[in-house]
C-alpha positions as CSV (number, residue, x, y, z in Angstrom):
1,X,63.0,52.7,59.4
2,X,63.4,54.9,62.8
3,X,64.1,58.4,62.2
4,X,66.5,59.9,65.5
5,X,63.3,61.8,66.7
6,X,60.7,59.2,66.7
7,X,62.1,58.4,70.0
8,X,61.5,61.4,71.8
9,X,58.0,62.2,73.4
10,X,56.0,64.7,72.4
11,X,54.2,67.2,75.3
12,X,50.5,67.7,75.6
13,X,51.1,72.0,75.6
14,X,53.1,73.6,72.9
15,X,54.9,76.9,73.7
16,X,56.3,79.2,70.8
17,X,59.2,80.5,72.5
18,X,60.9,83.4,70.2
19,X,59.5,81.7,67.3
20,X,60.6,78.6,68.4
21,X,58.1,75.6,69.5
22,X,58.6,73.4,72.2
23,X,56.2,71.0,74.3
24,X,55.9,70.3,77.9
25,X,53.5,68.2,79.8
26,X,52.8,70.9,82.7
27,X,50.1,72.7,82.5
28,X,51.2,75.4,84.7
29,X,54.8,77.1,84.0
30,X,56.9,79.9,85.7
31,X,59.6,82.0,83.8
32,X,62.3,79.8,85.1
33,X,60.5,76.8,83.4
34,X,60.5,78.8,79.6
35,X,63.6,79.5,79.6
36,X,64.7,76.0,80.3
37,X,62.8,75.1,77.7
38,X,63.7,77.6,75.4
39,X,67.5,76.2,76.0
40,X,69.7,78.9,74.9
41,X,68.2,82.0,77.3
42,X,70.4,83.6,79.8
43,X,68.8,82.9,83.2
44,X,67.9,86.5,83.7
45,X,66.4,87.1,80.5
46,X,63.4,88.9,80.7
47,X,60.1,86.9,79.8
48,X,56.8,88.2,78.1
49,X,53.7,86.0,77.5
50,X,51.6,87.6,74.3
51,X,47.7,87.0,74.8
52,X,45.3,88.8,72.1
53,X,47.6,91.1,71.1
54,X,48.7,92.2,74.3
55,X,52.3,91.8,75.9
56,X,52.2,90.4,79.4
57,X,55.7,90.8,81.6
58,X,55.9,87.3,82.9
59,X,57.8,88.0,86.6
60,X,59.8,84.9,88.5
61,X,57.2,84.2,90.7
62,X,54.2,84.2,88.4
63,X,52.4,81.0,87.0
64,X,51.3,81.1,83.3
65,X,48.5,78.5,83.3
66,X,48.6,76.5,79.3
67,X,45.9,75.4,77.4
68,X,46.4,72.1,75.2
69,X,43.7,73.9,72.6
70,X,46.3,76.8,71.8
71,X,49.8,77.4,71.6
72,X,50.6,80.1,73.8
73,X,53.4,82.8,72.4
74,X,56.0,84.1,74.5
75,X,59.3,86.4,73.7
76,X,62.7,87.0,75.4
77,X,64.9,89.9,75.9
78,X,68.0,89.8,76.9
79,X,68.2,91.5,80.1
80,X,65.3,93.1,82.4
81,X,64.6,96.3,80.8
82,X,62.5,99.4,82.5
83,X,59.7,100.6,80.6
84,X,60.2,104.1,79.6
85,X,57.2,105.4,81.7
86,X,59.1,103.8,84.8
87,X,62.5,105.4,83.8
88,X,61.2,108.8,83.3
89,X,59.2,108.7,86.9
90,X,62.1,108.1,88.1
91,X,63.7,110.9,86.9
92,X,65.7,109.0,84.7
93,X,66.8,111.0,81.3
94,X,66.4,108.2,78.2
95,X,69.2,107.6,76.1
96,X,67.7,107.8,73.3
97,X,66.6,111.3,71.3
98,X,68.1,113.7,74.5
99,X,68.8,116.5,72.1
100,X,65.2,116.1,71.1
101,X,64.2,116.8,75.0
102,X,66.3,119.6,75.4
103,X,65.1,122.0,72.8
């Protein structure tokens, strides 16, 4: 008896993207490349690659190199955010807590 998905092939790296798992067969992948896998992320979403605890900002041009030993993690948002330290160099007031600031 086939079952529907005993005909699909199965990658050599897994990827948990957003608490979802998918496979490839590259061993190197760029941000473009998660979120086609992912299959649902808007094509500007932001990516971030987590590696012992730390978040990693994933950027368009950068390479994340995958190990067939591990399942590398890696999360979404939306849309590119700034980091508050960024926004507040800037001189940009946060949205967030202002009457807080003021007093």
């Amino acid at each position: 008896m086939k079952i529907g998905f005993e005909n699909q092939t199965i990658g050599r790296y897994v990827i948990d993207i957003d608490g979802t798992l998918r496979t490839t067969n590259s061993r190197l992948v760029n941000a473009e490349e998660i979120i086609a896998l992912h299959g649902r992320l808007a094509t500007d979403a932001a990516i971030t690659w987590e590696v012992n605890g730390e978040t990693i900002p994933i950027h368009r041009g950068d390479r994340v190199e995958l190990s067939e030993d591990s399942v590398a993690f890696f999360r979404s948002s939306a849309a590119p955010r700034l980091f508050r330290s960024c926004a507040w160099r800037n001189g940009l007031r946060p949205r967030w807590g202002d009457d807080a600031l003021a007093a």
